[in-house]
C-alpha positions in Angstrom: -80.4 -73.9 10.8 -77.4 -75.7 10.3 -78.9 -78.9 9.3 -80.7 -76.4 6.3 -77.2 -74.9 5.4 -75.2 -78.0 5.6 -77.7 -79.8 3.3 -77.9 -77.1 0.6 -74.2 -75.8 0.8 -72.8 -79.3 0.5 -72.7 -79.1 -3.4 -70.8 -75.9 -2.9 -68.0 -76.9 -1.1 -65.5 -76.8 -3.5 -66.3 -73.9 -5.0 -66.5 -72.3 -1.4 -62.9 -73.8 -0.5 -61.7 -71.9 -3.8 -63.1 -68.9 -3.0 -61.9 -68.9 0.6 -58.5 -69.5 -0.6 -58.6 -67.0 -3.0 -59.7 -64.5 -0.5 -57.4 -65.7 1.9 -54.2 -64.1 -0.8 -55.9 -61.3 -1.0 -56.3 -60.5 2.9 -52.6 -61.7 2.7 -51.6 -59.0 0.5 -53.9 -56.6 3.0 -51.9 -57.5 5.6 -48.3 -57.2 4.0 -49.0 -53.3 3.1 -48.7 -51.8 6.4 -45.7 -53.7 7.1 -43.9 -53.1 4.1 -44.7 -49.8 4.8 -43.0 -49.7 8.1 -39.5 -51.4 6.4 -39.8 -48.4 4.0 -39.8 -46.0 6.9 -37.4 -47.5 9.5 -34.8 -49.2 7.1 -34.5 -47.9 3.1 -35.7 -44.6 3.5 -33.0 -43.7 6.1 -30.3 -45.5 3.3 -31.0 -42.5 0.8 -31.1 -45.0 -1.8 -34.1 -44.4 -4.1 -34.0 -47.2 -6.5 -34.8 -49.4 -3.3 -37.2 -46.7 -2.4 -39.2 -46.9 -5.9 -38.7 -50.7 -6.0 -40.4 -51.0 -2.7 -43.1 -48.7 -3.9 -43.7 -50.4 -6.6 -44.0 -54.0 -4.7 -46.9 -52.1 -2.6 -48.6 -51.1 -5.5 -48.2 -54.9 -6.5 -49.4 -55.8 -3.6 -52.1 -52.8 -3.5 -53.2 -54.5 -7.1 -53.4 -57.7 -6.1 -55.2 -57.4 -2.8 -58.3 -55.2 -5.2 -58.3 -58.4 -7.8 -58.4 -61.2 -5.6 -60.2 -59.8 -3.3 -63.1 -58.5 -6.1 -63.0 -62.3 -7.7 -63.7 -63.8 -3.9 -66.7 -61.7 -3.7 -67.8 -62.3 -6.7 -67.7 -66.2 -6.1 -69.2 -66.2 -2.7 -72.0 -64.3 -4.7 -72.3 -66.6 -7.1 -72.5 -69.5 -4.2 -75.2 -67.7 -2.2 -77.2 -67.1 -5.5 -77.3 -71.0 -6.4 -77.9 -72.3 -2.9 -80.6 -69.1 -1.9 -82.0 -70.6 -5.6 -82.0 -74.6 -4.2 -83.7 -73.6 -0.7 -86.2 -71.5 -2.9 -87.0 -74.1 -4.9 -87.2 -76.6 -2.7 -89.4 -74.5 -0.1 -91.4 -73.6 -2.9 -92.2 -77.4 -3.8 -92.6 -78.3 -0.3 -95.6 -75.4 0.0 -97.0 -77.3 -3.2 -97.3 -80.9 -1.2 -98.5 -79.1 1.8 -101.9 -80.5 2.6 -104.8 -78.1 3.2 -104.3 -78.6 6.8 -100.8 -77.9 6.8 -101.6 -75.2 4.8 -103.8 -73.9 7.4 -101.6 -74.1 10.1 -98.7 -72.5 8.5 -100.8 -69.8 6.6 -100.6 -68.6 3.4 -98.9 -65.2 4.3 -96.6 -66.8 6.4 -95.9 -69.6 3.4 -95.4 -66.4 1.3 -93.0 -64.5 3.9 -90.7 -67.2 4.1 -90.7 -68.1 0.4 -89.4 -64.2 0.1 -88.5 -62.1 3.2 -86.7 -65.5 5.2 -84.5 -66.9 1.7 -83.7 -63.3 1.0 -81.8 -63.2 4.7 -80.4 -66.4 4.0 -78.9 -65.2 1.2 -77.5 -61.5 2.6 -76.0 -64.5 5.0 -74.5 -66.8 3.4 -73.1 -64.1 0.9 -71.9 -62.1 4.3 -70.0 -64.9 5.7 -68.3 -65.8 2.7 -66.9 -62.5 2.1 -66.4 -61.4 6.2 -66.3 -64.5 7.8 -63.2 -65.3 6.2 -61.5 -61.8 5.0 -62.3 -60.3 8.8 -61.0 -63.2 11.4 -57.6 -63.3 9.2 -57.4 -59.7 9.1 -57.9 -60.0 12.7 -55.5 -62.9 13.8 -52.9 -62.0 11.3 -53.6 -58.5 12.5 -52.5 -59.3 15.9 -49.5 -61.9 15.2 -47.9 -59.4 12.9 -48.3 -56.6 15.5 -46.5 -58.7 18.3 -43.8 -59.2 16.0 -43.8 -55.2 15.9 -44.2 -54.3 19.8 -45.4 -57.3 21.6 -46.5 -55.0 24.6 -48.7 -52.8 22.3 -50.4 -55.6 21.3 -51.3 -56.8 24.5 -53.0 -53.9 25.2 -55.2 -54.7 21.9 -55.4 -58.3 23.4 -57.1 -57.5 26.6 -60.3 -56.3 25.3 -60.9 -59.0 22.6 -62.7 -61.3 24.9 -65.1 -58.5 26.3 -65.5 -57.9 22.8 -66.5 -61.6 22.0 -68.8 -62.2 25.1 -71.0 -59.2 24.4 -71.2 -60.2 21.3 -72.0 -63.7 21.8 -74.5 -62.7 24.5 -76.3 -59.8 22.5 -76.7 -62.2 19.5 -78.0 -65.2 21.2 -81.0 -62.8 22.5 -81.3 -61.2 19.4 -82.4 -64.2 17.6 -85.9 -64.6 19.1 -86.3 -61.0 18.4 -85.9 -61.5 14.9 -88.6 -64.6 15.1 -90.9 -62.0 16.0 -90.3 -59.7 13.3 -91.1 -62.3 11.0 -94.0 -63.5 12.5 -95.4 -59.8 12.4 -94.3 -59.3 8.8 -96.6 -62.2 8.3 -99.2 -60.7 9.6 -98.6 -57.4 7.3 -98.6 -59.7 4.2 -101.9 -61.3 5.1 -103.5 -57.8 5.5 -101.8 -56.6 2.5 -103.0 -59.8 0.4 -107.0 -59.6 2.0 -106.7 -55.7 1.2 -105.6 -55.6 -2.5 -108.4 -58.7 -3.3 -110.9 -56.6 -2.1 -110.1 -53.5 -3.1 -113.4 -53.0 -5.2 -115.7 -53.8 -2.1 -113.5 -51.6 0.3 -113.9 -48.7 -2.3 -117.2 -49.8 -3.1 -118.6 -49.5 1.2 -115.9 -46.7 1.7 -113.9 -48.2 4.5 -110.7 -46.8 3.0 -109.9 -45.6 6.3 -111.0 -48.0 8.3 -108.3 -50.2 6.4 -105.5 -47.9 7.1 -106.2 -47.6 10.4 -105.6 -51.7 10.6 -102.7 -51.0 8.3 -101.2 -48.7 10.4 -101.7 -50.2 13.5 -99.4 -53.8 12.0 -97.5 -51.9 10.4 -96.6 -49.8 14.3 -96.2 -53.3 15.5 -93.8 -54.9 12.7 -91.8 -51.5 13.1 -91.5 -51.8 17.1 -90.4 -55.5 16.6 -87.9 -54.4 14.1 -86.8 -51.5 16.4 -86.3 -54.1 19.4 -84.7 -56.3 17.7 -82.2 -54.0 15.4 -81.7 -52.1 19.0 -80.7 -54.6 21.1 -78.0 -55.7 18.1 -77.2 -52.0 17.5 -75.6 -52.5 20.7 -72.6 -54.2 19.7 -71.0 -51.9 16.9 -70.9 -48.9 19.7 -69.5 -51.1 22.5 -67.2 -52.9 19.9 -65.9 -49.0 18.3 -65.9 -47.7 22.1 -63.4 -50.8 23.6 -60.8 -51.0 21.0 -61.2 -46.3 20.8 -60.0 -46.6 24.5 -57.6 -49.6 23.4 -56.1 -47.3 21.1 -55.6 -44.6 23.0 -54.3 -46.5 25.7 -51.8 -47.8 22.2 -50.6 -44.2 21.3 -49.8 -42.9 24.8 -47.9 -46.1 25.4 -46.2 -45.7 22.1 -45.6 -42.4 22.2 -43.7 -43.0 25.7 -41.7 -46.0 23.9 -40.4 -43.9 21.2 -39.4 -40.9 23.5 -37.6 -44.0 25.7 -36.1 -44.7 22.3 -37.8 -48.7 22.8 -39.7 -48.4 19.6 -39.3 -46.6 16.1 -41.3 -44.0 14.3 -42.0 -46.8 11.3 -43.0 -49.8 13.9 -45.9 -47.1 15.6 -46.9 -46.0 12.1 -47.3 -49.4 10.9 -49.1 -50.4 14.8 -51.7 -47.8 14.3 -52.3 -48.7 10.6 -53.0 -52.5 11.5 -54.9 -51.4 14.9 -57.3 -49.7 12.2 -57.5 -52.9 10.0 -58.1 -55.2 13.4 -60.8 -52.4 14.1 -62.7 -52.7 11.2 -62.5 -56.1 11.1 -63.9 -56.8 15.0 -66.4 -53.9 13.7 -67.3 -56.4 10.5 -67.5 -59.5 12.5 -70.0 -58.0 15.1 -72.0 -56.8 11.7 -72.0 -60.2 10.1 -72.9 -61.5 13.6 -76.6 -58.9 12.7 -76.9 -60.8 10.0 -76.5 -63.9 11.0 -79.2 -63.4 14.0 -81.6 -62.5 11.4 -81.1 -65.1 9.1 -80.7 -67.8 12.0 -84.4 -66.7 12.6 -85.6 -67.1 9.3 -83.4 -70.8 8.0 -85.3 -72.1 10.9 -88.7 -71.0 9.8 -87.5 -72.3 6.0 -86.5 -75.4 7.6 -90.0 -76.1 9.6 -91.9 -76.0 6.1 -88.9 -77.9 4.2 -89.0 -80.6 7.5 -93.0 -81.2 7.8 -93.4 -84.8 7.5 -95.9 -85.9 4.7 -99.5 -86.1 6.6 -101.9 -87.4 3.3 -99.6 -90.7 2.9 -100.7 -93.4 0.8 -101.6 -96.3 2.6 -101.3 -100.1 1.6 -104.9 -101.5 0.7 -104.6 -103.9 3.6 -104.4 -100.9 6.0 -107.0 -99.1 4.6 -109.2 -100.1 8.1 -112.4 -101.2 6.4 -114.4 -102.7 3.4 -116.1 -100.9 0.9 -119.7 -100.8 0.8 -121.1 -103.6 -1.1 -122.0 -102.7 -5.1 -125.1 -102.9 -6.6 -125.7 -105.9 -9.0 -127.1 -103.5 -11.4 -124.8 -100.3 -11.1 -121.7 -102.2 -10.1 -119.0 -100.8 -8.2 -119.9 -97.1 -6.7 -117.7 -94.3 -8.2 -118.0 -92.6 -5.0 -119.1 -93.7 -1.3 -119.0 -92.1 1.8 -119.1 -94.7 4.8 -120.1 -93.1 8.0 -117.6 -90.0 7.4 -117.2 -87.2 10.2 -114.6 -84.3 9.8 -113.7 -81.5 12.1 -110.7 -78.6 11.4 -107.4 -78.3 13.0 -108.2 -78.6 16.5 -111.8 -77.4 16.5 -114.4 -79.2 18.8 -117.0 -79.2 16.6 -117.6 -81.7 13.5 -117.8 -80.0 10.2 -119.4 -82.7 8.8 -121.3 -85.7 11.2 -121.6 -89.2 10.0 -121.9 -89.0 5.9 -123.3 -91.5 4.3 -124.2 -92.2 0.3 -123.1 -93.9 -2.8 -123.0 -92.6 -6.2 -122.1 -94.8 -9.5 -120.5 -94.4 -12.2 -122.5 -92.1 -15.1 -124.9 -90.5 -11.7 -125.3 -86.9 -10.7 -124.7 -86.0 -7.4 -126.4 -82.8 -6.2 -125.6 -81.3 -2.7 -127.8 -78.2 -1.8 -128.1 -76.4 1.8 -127.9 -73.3 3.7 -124.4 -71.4 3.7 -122.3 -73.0 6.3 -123.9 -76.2 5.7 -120.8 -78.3 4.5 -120.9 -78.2 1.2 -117.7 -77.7 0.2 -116.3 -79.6 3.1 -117.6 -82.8 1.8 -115.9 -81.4 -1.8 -112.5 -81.2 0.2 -112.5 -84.8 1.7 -114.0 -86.4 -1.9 -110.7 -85.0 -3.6 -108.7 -85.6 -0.3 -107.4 -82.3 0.6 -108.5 -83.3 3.8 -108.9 -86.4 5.6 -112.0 -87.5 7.3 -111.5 -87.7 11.4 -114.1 -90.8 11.1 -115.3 -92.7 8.5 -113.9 -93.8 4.6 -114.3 -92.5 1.6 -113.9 -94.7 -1.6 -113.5 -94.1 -5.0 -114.3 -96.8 -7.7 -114.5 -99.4 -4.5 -110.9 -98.2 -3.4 -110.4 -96.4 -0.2 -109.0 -92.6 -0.9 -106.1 -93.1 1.6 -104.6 -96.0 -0.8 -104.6 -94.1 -3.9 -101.5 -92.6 -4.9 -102.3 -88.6 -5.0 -101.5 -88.0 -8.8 -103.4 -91.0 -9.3 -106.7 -90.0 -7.6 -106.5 -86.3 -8.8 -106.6 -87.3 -12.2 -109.8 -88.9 -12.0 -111.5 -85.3 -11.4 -112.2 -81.9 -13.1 -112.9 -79.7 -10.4 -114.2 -76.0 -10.8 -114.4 -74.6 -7.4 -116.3 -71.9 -5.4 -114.0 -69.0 -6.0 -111.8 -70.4 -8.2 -108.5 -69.0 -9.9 -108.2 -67.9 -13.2 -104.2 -66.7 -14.2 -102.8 -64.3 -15.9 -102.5 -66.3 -19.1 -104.3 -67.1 -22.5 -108.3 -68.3 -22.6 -106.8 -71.3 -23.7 -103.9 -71.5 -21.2 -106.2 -70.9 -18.3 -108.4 -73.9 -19.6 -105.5 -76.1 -20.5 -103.4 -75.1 -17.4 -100.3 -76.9 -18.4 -102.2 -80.2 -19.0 -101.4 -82.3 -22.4 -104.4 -81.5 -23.8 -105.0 -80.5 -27.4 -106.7 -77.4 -29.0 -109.7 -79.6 -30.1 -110.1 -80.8 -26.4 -109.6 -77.1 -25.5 -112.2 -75.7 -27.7 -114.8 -78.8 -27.3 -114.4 -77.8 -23.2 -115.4 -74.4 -24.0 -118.6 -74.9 -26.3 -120.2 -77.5 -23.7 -119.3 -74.8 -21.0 -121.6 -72.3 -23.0 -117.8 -70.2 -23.3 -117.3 -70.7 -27.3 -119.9 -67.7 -27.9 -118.2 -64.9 -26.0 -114.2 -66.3 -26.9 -115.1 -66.5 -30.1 -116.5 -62.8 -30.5 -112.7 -61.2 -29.3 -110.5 -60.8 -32.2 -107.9 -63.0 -30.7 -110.3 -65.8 -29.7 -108.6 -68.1 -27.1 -105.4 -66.2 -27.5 -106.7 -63.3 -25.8 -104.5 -62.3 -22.2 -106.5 -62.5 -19.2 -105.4 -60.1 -16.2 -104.5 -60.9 -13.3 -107.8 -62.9 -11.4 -109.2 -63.1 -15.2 -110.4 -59.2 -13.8 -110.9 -58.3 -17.5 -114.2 -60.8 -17.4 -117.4 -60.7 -16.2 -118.6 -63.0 -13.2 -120.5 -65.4 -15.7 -117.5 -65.1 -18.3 -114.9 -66.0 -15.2 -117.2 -69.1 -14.7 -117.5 -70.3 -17.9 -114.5 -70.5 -18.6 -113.3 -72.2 -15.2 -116.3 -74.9 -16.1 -114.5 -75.4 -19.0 -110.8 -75.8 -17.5 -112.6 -79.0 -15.2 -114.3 -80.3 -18.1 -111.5 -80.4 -20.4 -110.2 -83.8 -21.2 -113.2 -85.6 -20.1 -112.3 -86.5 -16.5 -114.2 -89.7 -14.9 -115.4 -87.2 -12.0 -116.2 -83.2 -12.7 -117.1 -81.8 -9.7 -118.8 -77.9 -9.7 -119.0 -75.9 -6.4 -121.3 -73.8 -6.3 -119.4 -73.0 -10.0 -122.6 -71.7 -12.2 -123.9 -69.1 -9.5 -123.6 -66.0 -12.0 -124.9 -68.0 -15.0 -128.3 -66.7 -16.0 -131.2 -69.5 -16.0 -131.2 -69.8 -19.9 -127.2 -70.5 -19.8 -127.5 -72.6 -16.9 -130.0 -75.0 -18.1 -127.7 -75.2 -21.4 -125.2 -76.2 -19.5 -127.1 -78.8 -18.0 -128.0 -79.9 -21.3 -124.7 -80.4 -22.3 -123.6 -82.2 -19.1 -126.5 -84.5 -19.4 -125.5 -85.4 -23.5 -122.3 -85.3 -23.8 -120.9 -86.6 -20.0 -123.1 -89.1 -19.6 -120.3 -91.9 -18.3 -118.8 -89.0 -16.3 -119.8 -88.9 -12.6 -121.1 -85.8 -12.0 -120.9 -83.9 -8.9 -123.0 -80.4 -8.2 -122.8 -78.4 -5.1 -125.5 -75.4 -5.7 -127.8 -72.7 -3.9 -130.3 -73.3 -6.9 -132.5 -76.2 -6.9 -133.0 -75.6 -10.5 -129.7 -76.7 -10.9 -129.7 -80.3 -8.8 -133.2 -81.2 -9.9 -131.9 -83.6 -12.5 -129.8 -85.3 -10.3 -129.8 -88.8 -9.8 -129.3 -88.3 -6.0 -129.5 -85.3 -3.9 -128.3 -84.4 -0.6 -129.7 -81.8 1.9 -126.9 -80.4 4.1 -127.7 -78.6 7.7 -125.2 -78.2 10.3 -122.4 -80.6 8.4 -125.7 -83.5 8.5 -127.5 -85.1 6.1 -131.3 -84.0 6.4 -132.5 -85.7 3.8 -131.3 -87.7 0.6 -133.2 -88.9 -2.9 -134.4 -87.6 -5.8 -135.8 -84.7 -6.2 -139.5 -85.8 -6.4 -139.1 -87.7 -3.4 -137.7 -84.9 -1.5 -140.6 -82.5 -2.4 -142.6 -85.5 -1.1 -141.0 -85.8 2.0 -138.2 -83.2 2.9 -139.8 -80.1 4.8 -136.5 -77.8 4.0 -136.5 -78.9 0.5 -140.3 -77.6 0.2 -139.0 -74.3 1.5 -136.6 -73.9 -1.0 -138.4 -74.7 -3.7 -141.0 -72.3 -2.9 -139.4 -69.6 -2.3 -137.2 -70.3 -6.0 -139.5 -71.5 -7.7 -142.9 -70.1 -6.5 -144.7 -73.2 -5.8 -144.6 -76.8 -4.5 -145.7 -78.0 -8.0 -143.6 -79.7 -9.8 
């Protein structure tokens, strides 16, 4: 946590130092009331003379002013400070989550990612805003508090004194075992954002199956377990404002009897015990403020070091020198050249699961070639699609692009070789043309010339406001074969030298499929094409085609040879297309 503070509130320092110093007059003229008040009492009132009465009145009011202004312009500068620097660790966060690889990603979660981009910087912030406005304003009320009170009735004060270090160890204590607490608050408000996020995505297929209730009942039972963490952990520091109010209560009673015996003894004045009781109230508040801030600060010590595990992960897709890369590519065919893509003998497993994913892949595709991948659900499909555009990295095995191994391409570098439309993809809540152009410099000619070889010109072109028309949120104002049109047309746009479609033209009827193919075929032919699909209609063209079962190659070739020779292919094609004839 502090390393995450320090770093961020460095650039503040000055501005800090200038509001602590402003707030430090202002807790000055706090302090200088009660005493002036007491000299009032004891000394000019007793004089009769009311021009020093009205000119001390007025020098409290001064002081009664000043105390409101400086005090008002700290806070307002110690908001301003945990604005800009709850604004850097956002940003910052937020960019880190952006680099995260997909494994990282996994680990972490995406609800948790979210949480701490939102719930965590939030408590920062209350933080960093509380100790800037207490952490100074309540020790100096405290310590000047004290000092000024011995100089009234140094035995009153001892009394105060004696239960200032009960009052620090139970605090000290309480917080340090509030702070795992608080981890596990977060960590079960995670777990409410995830259900939250799967809930409100399918809230057309809970409606649809009417498991309304069934959802509720898992609603209710995180939410029962985010509000017993909360009560733990806001319980166990609800302990230190009673204990706190209770210790200096009996202090102060203990204060007035012994006061109330030193001015019948004629050892103290009427003024001084006025003035004692109204700085025993600041010094109360103050301890009562410091043991709040200390709340505050056990929550957000919790959630600066989840911020700061995110902001902290070391980069785990570096880029490696090509002399590191471990191997040679495979060796390129005299009359294709160099392979756009080759797998070498790749194998992949997730996280820390014991079985591969993907087991020994092996092909090689050149440049202008269509790649189709076809296999049961489960098969590996998109897993191969993951360590081809190196979201992942294979546990065994290379892959190579253009003859260079993935790991030595610089990420921005590799990326921009592809147009990518994924399985489930993400459409924004944008423009047509926004959500094809998605903040790359591409032109309204590329734009539209995207959409017409994705079959989406027709249907754009029919709104009134053409590809200026909003989409909602998820692009939920489309239709299924609408949605991925247009998402075809976002990863063809610009003409990338690899467009890869998962399992992208699924809702496509046959007739707009097979236009699409049509398009692909004419107008990409020097783009290396890659087609993950259910339908063998839609990878019979292809120049190579992989059968997928279990994360294993079954079978490879074109698709006359693997009617010739690939049982599972024959399946398919017989039950799609009604026949083994070709």
């Amino acid at each position: 946590m502090k390393k995450v503070l320090l770093v961020y509130l460095r650039p503040y320092y000055v501005r800090m130092a200038l509001g602590f110093i402003v707030k430090f007059m202002g807790t000055l003229f706090d302090l200088f009331l009660p005493w002036l008040l007491a000299y009032i009492i004891d000394t000019v009132a007793p004089t009769g003379r009311r021009d020093l009465i009205l000119q001390c009145g007025l020098l409290m009011a001064l002081c009664a002013v000043g105390a409101f202004s400086f005090n008002v312009i700290a806070n307002r500068m110690a908001s301003a400070v945990a604005r800009d620097a709850t604004r850097a660790i956002r940003h910052d966060l937020f960019a880190r989550i952006m680099r995260l690889s997909a494994a990282q990603t996994d680990e972490a979660t995406k609800p948790s990612l979210i949480s701490r981009l939102t719930t965590d910087t939030y408590n920062i912030n209350q933080m960093l805003g509380r100790v800037q406005r207490l952490g100074v304003r309540a020790p100096i009320l405290t310590v000047g508090g004290i000092l000024i009170t011995l100089t009234l009735d140094p035995m009153l004060t001892l009394i105060l004194i004696s239960v200032l270090p009960v009052i620090a160890l139970l605090t000290v204590k309480i917080s340090k075992f509030s702070i795992p607490l608080y981890r596990r608050v977060q960590e079960a408000s995670d777990r409410l954002v995830r259900l939250v996020r799967e809930d409100a995505a399918g809230i057309r297929v809970i409606r649809a199956l009417s498991t309304g209730d069934t959802e509720r009942a898992r609603f209710d039972e995180v939410s029962r377990e985010v509000v017993s963490c909360e009560r733990e952990a806001s319980g166990t520091m609800a302990r230190i404002e009673p204990s706190t109010s209770m210790l200096l209560n009996s202090a102060q009673v203990a204060v007035i009897l012994a006061g109330a015996l030193r001015v019948a003894s004629g050892k103290c004045e009427v003024g001084r015990i006025l003035a004692f009781m109204t700085y025993f109230t600041i010094i109360l508040n103050a301890v009562v403020n410091i043991s709040k801030m200390f709340v505050v600060f056990s929550r957000a010590a919790a959630s600066a070091d989840r911020v700061a595990a995110i902001i902290d992960l070391p980069e785990d897709m570096t880029v490696l020198p090509p002399e590191l890369s471990g191997s040679e590519p495979p060796k390129a065919s005299p009359e294709a050249g160099v392979p756009a893509i080759a797998f070498d003998h790749v194998s992949f497993r997730y996280g820390h699961s014991g079985e591969n994913a993907l087991t020994d892949i092996s092909f090689s595709l050149y440049p202008g070639q269509t790649l189709g991948i076809i296999g049961e659900t489960g098969a590996g499909k998109s897993t191969l699609i993951r360590l081809l555009m190196r979201f992942y990295d294979p546990t065994e095995g290379r892959v190579y692009l253009f003859g260079r191994d993935a790991k030595t391409i610089p990420t921005s570098e590799l990326r921009a070789h592809f147009g990518a439309a994924f399985q489930s993809d993400t459409l924004f809540e944008d423009t047509i043309a926004g959500n094809i152009r998605l903040g790359r410099p591409l032109t309204d000619a590329q734009v539209v010339e995207a959409a017409r070889d994705a079959q989406a010109y027709a249907f754009v072109e029919d709104d009134k406001q053409g590809f200026d028309t909003g989409l909602s949120i998820r692009g939920n104002n489309l239709s299924g074969g609408q949605k991925q049109r247009v998402l075809i047309a976002r990863a063809l746009c610009g003409k990338p030298d690899i467009v890869v479609m998962d399992d992208s033209s699924s809702a496509l009827d046959y007739k707009t499929d097979a236009a699409l193919r049509a398009a692909l075929r004419e107008r990409y032919a020097d783009t290396t094409r890659v087609m993950v699909a259910q339908r063998i209609s839609s990878v019979a063209g292809a120049d190579l085609i992989l059968v997928l079962s279990g994360g294993r190659v079954l079978a490879c070739g074109t698709h006359e040879q693997l009617l010739a020779s690939c049982s599972v292919y024959q399946e398919l094609y017989a039950s799609q297309m009604g026949g083994l004839s070709a």
